[in-house]
N, C-alpha and C positions, 0 to 999 in steps of 0.2 A: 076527485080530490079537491077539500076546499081550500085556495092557494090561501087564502088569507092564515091558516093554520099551518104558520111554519117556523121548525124551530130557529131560533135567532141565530148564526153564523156568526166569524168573522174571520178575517183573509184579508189579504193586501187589496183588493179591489173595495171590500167595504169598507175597511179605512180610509181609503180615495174619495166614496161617497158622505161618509162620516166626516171628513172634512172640509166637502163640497156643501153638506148641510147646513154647518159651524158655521161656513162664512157666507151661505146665503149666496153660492154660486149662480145655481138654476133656481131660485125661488123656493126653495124647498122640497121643489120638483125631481121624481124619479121614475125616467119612462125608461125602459130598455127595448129591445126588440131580436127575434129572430130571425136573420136574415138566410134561408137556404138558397141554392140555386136550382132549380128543378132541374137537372139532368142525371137524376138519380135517386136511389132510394135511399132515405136516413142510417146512418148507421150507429153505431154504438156510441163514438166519438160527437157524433151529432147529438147525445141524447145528454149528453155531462152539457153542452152549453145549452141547449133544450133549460135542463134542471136550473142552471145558473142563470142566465137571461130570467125565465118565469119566476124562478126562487127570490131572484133580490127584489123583482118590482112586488112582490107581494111580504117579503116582508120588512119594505120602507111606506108600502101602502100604496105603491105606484104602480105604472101600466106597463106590458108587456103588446107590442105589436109581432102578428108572424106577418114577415115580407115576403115574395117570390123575388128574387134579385135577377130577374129574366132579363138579359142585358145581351144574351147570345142563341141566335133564333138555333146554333147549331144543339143538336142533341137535348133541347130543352122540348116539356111533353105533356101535358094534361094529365096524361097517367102520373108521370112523377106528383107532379101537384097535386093529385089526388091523393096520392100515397103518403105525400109528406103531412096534410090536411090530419087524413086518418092514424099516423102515427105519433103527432103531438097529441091528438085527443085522447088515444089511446094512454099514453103514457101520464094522462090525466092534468091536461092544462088548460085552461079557455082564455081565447083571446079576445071573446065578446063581438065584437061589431070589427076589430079593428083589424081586418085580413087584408094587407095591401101587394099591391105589385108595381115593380120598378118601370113594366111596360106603361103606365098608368101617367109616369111622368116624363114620358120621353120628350113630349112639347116642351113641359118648362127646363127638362135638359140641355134642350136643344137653344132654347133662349138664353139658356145660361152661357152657353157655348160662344154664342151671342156676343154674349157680353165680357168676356174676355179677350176675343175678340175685337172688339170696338175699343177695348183698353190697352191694346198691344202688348195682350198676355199670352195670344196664342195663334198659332197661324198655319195656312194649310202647306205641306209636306209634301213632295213628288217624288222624295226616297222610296226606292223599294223596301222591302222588308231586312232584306238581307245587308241593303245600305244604312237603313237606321242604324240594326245591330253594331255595323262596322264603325261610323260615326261615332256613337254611344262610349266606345273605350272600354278600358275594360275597369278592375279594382284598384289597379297601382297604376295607372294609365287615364287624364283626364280626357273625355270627349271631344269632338271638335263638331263647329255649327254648320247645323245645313245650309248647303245654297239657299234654299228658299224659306229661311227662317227670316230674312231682310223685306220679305212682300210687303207690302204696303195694305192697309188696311183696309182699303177698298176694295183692291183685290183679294183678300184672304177673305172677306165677306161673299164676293161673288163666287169665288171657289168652292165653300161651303153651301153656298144654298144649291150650288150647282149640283152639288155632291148629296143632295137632299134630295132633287130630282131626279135621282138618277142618269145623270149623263156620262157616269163614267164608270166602268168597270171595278172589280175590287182588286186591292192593291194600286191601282193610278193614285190615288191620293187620299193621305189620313189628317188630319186637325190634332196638332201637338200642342201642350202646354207651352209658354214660352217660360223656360227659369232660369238655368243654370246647367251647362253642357260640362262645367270645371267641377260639378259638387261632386264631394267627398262621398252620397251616398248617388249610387247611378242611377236609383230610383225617380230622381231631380232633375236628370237630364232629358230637359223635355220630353217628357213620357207622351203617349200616343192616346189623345182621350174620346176621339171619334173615329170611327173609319167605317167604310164601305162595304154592305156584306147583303149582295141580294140573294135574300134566302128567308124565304118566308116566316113568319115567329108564330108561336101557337095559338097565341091570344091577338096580334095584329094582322097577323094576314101577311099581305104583301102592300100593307099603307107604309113601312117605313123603308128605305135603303140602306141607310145609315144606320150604325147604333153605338151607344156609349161605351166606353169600356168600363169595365165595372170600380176601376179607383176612383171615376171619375162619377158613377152614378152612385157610388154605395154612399159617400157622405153626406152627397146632398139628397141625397133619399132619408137620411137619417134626421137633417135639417127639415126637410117640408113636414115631415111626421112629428118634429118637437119632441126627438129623443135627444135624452141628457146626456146618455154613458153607451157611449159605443163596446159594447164587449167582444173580441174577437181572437180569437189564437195568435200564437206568437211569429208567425212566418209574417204577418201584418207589422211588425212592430218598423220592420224598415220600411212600410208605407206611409207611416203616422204624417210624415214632416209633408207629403203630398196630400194628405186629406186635410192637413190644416190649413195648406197653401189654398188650396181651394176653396173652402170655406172662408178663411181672410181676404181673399181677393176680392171675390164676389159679396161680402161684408153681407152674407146673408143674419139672419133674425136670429136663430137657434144656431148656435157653434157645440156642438154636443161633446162629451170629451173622449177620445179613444183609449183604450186600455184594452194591455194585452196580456193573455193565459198560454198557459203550457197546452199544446192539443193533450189528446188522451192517445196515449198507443200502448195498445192489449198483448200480450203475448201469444204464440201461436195464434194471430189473423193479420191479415191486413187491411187498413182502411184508408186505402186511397183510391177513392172515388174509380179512378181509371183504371186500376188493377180489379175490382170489383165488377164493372163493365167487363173487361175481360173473362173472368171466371164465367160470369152470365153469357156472355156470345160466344164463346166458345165451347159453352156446356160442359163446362167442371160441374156445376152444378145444377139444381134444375129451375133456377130460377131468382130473381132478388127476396124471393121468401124461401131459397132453403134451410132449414131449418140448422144448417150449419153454418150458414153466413152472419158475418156479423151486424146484420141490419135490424133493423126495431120487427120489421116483418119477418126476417128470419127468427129472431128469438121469440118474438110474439106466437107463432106457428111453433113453434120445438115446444113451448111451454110457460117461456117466463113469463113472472109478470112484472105490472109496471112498478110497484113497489117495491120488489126489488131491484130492479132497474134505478129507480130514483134514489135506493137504498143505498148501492154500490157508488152510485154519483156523489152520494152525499160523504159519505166516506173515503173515499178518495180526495176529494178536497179539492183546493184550486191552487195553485202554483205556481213559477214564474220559469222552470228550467223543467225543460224536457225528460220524461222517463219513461218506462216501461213497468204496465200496469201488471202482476200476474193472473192470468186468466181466473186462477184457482179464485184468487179474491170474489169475482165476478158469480161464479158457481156456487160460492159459501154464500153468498149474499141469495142467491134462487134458492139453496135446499134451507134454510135460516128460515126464507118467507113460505115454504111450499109445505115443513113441518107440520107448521102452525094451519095451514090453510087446508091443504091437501085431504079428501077421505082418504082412509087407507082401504084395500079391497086386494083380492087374493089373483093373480095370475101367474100361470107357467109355460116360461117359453122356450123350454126344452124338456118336452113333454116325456114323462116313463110309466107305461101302465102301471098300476097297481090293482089288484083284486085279493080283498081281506075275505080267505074263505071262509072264515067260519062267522059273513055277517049274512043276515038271513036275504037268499033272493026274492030281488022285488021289493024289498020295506025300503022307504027314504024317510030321511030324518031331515029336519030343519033346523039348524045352529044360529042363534042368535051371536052374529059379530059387530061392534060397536065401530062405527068409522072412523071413532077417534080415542084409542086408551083411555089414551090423557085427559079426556076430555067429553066423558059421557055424553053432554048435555049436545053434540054434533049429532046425537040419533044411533042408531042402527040399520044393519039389515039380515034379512034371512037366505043365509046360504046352505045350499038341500047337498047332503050327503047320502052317501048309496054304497053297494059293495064294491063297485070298478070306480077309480080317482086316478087321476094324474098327478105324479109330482114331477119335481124339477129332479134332471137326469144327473146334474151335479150332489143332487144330494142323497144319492146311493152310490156304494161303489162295493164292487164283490169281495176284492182285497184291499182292505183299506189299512193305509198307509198310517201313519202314529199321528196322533190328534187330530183326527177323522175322528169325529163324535155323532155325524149324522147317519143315514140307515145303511145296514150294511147284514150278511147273513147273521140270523141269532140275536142280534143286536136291535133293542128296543127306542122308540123316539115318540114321541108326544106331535101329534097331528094341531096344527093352530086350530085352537075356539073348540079342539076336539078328543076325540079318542088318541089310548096311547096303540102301538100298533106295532110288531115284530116280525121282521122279516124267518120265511122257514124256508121257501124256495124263489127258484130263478127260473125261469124261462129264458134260453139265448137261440139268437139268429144261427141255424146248421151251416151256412155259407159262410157267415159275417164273424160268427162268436162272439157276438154283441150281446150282451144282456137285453130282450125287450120286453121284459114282464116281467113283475117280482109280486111273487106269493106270499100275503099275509094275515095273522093272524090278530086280532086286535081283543082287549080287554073293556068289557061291558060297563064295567064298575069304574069305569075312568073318563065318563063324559063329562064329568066336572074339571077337566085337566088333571086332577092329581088321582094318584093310587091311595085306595082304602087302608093298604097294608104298609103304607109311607113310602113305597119304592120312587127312586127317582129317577128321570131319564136326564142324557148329557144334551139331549137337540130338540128343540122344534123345528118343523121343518110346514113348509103351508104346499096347500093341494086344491085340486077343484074337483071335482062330481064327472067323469068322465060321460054320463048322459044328461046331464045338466050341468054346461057346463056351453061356451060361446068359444067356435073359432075366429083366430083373431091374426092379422099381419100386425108383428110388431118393428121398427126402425128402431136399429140402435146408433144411434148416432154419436161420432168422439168428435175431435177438435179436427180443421179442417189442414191444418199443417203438420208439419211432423218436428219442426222446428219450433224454437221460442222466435225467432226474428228472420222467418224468411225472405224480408226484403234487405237483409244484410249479411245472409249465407252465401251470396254468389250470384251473377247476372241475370240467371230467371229464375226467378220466385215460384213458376209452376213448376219447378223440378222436386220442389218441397210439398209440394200435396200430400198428403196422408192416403195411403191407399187404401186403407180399415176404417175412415169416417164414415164412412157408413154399409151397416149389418143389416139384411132385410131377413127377417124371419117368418116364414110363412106358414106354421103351424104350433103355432100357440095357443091357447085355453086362457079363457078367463071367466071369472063368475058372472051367472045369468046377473047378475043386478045391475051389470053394465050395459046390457041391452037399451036401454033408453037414456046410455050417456049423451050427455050433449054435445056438439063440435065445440074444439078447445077448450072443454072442461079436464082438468089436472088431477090426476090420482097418484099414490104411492101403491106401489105392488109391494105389499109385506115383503121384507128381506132382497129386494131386488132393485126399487129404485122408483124414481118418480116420473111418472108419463104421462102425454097429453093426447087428448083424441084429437087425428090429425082436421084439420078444419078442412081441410080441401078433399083427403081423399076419402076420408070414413063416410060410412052411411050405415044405419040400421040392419043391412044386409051384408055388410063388407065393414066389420071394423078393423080401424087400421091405428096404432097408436105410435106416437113418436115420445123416444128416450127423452124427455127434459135432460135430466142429470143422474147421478147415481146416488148411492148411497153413500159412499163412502165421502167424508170431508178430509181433503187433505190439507185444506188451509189451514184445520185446527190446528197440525201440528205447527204452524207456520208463528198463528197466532200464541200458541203456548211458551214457545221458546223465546217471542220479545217480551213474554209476562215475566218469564225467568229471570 
C-alpha cells in the first residue's frame, strides 16, 4: 500500500492536529507511532489503531514509528515480535528504518528515574504490594503517605541503585513517583514507576533487574523518538495527567500530546488480550491463527484481506465513547473486497452422484468458464465434463417441497457453463433410504445454456466431473461465540463458545484447476461462498480449504433500512 495515497479524513483527533498545525505547536511536525506490547498476537482491535496511527502520519506527510513497548520480561516473546512485525506489513504499512524498542532505553529510563529522584519527585517504597493498594485509598476515600515516602535523597538514591544490583528480592522495594496521595484521580497517588523483577527479558537477558512500568516508560519513549501525538485508546484517558507529569518534571525536549479514542469492541469475539491467551492455552482453539480468532493471523489464515481490513477500519471511524461494532459490518467489508477480487471456480461439499445416461461413455468435454462474469478480461479456465458429475446433495431432493426449484424427479435444471439435464431415476441406500445416485438424462442442443425450442428452466445448480474432478477437506468455519457480548453474559465467557464454529468436511470435489492453487490464495465456490486454501495445512496432495465467509450479506439489510 502506498501510505502516501490516502483519502483525507477528518475526526476529532485531526481537528486536534489541525489546530496543532494552525498554531505551529510541533513545527509543523507529525510523527505518530505504534506502540504494541509483544506478549501476544495483534488483533482486530489492534489493526483500527494500526490503520489510525499509519493513516494520519501519512496523510499530514509525517512519520509513523512501530515500538515493541517490552517493559515486562513476563510473557513478552520473539515470536510475538515476530508476529506483530509480519502483521503490520501484511496489513500493508512500512515503517522504514524506524523499528524501536522500549528495552533499548532502559539506561536512559533509568537516568531519568534518576533524576526525579535527585529532585525529590520520587523515592523508594518498602510497602508490600498489598500495602500500597491499601495506602492508595480508594474513589470517595483520599490516600494516605507511605512511611517511607519521607527518605532522604541520598538514601532513595542508594536504594535504587541497590535495587539495580540486584540485592534485593522482588517485591522488597519499588521507586514511586512522588505527587499527590489526596488527588481526586488515584492514578496521581504515587504510582509505582520501577520495581524489581528478576526474570529474564527476551532481548536483555538477565542484564537488567529492574524494569519500568510501562506509564512510566511509554511517554518518555515517545519523547526520545520526537513523537508529536500520542494516540492511544480511552482506558489511558485517566493516565494523561501522569504522562504529562512526567514529561513536565523532567522538562524533557519533545512533550508529545496525548489523545485518546474509543477502543474497538466486535460483536460475537473477544479482545482482550488475556481472554485470547486463554482460549490458545487451553485449546479452544488451535492456535493465535485459528482462523476463527479474531487476530490479524487468524483472519489473514481464514481468508481476509488487508483491504478490507483497512476498509472496515476506515468505515468505522474514530470516536470518543465506547460501542460495539457488529461483526456483520466486518464480513460485508471481506465479501465487498473478495467480489471484486476473488476467481470464482466450481466446488461441492456435499457430494451426490449423478450419471446423465444417455451421454456417450468415455467422451469428455471441455467448458470454457470465465473466473469472472463480470469481468471477462480475469481470463478463464477449462473445466472437463463427462457422464458421472457430482453435485451438491442440497440441491436435489425426491419430494420437493413448494419453491424447490432446483433438481428433483422429472424436473429439469440448467448445469453452470453447461448442459440442461432432467432427472428420470434414483438410486437409494437398501438400509439407509437415502438417495445416493440420481439418473439423468441431459439435452445435446443446450450446451450454449439455453433451449433451441425457448424452454426455460427455474435453477442452475454447479457440479464437477466425478473423474476429473479433486478431493478436497473443506472447514467451515462460523463466529467463535454464540453471543453478541460474551464477556457481559455472565462470569465465564467460555461458557459461550459456539459449538458449530467449526464444520470439517472430509469429502468434498473441486475442480482440477485448483490443483496448483496457491497457499492462501481466495476463491468463490459458485453459489456457495468464498474460500481460502489453508496456508498451513494444504499441499498439492491434501487440499484443504477454509470458509472465508459466505455468500449471503446480511449487513445489506442492515445498510438498506438507514438508506430508508
Amino acid at each position: 500500500m502506498d501510505q502516501t495515497e490516502v483519502t483525507p479524513s477528518t475526526d476529532f483527533i485531526r481537528d486536534i492536529i489541525n489546530e496543532h498545525n494552525r498554531t505551529n505547536r510541533f513545527g509543523g511536525r507529525v510523527a505518530t507511532r505504534f506502540p504494541p506490547e509483544p506478549n501476544g498476537y495483534l488483533h482486530i482491535g489492534h489493526a483500527k489503531s494500526v490503520c489510525l496511527n499509519f493513516g494520519i502520519a501519512a496523510q499530514y506527510g509525517g512519520t509513523c514509528n512501530l515500538r515493541m513497548d517490552d517493559t515486562d520480561p513476563s510473557g513478552e516473546t520473539l515470536e510475538y515480535v515476530e508476529s506483530i512485525i509480519r502483521d503490520v506489513k501484511w496489513l500493508g504499512f512500512d515503517w522504514e528504518d524506524r523499528l524501536f524498542y522500549a528495552s533499548v532505553y532502559y539506561e536512559q529510563l533509568y537516568q531519568y528515574a534518576i533524576q526525579l529522584i535527585q529532585k525529590g519527585k520520587a523515592y523508594v517504597c518498602s510497602l508490600s504490594a498489598d500495602e500500597i493498594r491499601e495506602y492508595r485509598g480508594t474513589l470517595t476515600k483520599p490516600g494516605k503517605d507511605s512511611p517511607y515516602r519521607t527518605r532522604s535523597v541520598e538514601e532513595n538514591l542508594d536504594l535504587f541503585k541497590r535495587m539495580r544490583a540486584g540485592e534485593f528480592e522482588e517485591g522488597a522495594h519499588v521507586l514511586r513517583a512522588k505527587i499527590d496521595m489526596a488527588s481526586p484521580n488515584v492514578v496521581m497517588r504515587d504510582p509505582v514507576i520501577f520495581r524489581v523483577k528478576k526474570e529474564p527479558h527476551y532481548r536483555t537477558g538477565t542484564q537488567w533487574i529492574i524494569y519500568p512500568m510501562y506509564d512510566f516508560a511509554h511517554g518518555l519513549s515517545d519523547s526520545i523518538e520526537g513523537i508529536t501525538h500520542s494516540i492511544c485508546t480511552l482506558e489511558f484517558e485517566i493516565n494523561r495527567p501522569l504522562y504529562d507529569w512526567i514529561l513536565n518534571e523532567l522538562k524533557v525536549a519533545c512533550h508529545p500530546q496525548q489523545i485518546e479514542f474509543a477502543r474497538l469492541n466486535l460483536s460475537y469475539a473477544v479482545l482482550s488480550k488475556r481472554r485470547l491467551i486463554e482460549l490458545v492455552e487451553k485449546k479452544y482453539v488451535s492456535g493465535w491463527d485459528d482462523p476463527r480468532m479474531p487476530t490479524i493471523a487468524g483472519m489473514r489464515r481464514r481468508g481476509y484481506t488487508p483491504e478490507a481490513i483497512r476498509n472496515f477500519c476506515e468505515r468505522i471511524g474514530v470516536a470518543k465513547n465506547e460501542s460495539i461494532v457488529d461483526m456483520a459490518l466486518l464480513e460485508h467489508c471481506v465479501r465487498e473486497n473478495l467480489n471484486e477480487q476473488a476467481p470464482r471456480v466450481m466446488g461441492v461439499l456435499h457430494p451426490l452422484r449423478v450419471i446423465i445416461d444417455n451421454y456417450p461413455e468415455g467422451r469428455l468435454e471441455d467448458f470454457d468458464c470465465p473466473y469472472h462474469p463480470q469481468n471477462p478480461g480475469r481470463g478463464s479456465r477449462k473445466v472437463p465434463f463427462s457422464r458421472i458429475l457430482y453435485i451438491e446433495r442440497e440441491d436435489f431432493h425426491e419430494d420437493p417441497p413448494k419453491k424447490f426449484f432446483r433438481l428433483a424427479p422429472h424436473r429439469e435444471v440448467r448445469l453452470r457453463y453447461g448442459y440442461f439435464i432432467k432427472c428420470v431415476n434414483v438410486v437409494k441406500d437398501p438400509k439407509a433410504g437415502e438417495v445416493i445416485e440420481v439418473h439423468c438424462t441431459y439435452d445435446p442442443e443446450t450446451r450454449s445454456g439455453f433451449a433451441p425450442d425457448g424452454r426455460k428452466v427455474d435453477a442452475t445448480i454447479h457440479w464437477v466431473s466425478a473423474s476429473h474432478s479433486l478431493p478436497a477437506e473443506v472447514r467451515l468455519y462460523d463466529r467463535l461465540f454464540r453471543v453478541a457480548n460474551p464477556l457481559e453474559e455472565g462470569p465465564d465467557f467460555l461458557e459461550y463458545l459456539n459449538p458449530n464454529s467449526l464444520e470439517i468436511l472430509k469429502s468434498c470435489r473441486v475442480e482440477l484447476s485448483l490443483a496448483s492453487a496457491a497457499p492462501a490464495s481466495r476463491y468463490q465456490f459458485e453459489r456457495v461462498g468464498y474460500f481460502c486454501v489453508d496456508p498451513v495445512d494444504s499441499s498439492n496432495e491434501a487440499l484443504v480449504f477454509n470458509r472465508t465467509v459466505t455468500l449471503r450479506d446480511s449487513w445489506a439489510k442492515v445498510i438498506g433500512q438507514e438508506k430508508k
